[in-house]
C-alpha positions in Angstrom: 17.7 -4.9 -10.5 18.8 -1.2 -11.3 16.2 0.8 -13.0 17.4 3.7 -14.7 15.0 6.8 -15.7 15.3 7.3 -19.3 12.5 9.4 -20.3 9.0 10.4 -19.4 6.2 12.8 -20.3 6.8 14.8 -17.0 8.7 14.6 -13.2 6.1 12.9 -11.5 6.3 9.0 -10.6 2.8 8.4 -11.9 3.3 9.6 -15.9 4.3 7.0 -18.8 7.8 6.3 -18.1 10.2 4.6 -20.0 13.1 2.9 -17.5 16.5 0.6 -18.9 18.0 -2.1 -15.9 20.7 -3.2 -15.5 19.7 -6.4 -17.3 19.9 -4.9 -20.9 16.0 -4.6 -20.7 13.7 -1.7 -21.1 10.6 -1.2 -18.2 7.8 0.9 -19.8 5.6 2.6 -17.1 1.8 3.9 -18.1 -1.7 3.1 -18.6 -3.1 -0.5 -18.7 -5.7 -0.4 -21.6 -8.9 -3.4 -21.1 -10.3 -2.5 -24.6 -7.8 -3.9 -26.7 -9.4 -7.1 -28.2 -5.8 -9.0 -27.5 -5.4 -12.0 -25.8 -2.6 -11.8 -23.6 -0.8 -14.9 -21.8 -1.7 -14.3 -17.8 2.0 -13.7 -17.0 2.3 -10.9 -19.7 0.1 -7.2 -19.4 0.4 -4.2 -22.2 0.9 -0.7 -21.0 -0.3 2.0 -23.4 2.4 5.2 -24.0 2.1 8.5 -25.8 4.3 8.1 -29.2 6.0 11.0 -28.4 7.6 9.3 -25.3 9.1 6.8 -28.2 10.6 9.1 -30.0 12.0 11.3 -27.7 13.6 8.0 -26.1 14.9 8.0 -30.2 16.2 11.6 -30.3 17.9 11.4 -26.6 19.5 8.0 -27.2 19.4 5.7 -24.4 21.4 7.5 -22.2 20.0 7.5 -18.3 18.4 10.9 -16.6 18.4 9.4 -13.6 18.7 6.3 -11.0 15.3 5.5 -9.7 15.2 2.0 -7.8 
């Protein structure tokens, strides 16, 4: 799979992330959350993301930063 970088809240590989592939799918990087109430199928997980990471994706378009596999 490619993974491209398409935005995050800083330069770091450990801050919410937001990542297309080359399989016309989005990878979303940050913060597991356990006090959510939801009941998730086992071979699914939520990741929790600053808003502001959505719509800066919005305001950039979904054009790649940089590669990162």
């Amino acid at each position: 799979m490619r993974v491209t970088k398409l935005v995050s809240t800083c330069d770091l590989k450990d801050c919410p992330t937001i990542y297309a592939t080359d399989r016309d799918t989005l990878l979303v990087q940050g913060e597991t959350p356990t006090d959510h109430g939801l009941v998730i199928p086992e071979h699914e997980t939520l990741v929790e993301i600053p808003t502001q990471l959505v719509f800066d994706l919005i305001r950039k378009g979904l054009r790649g930063t940089e590669d990162s596999r």
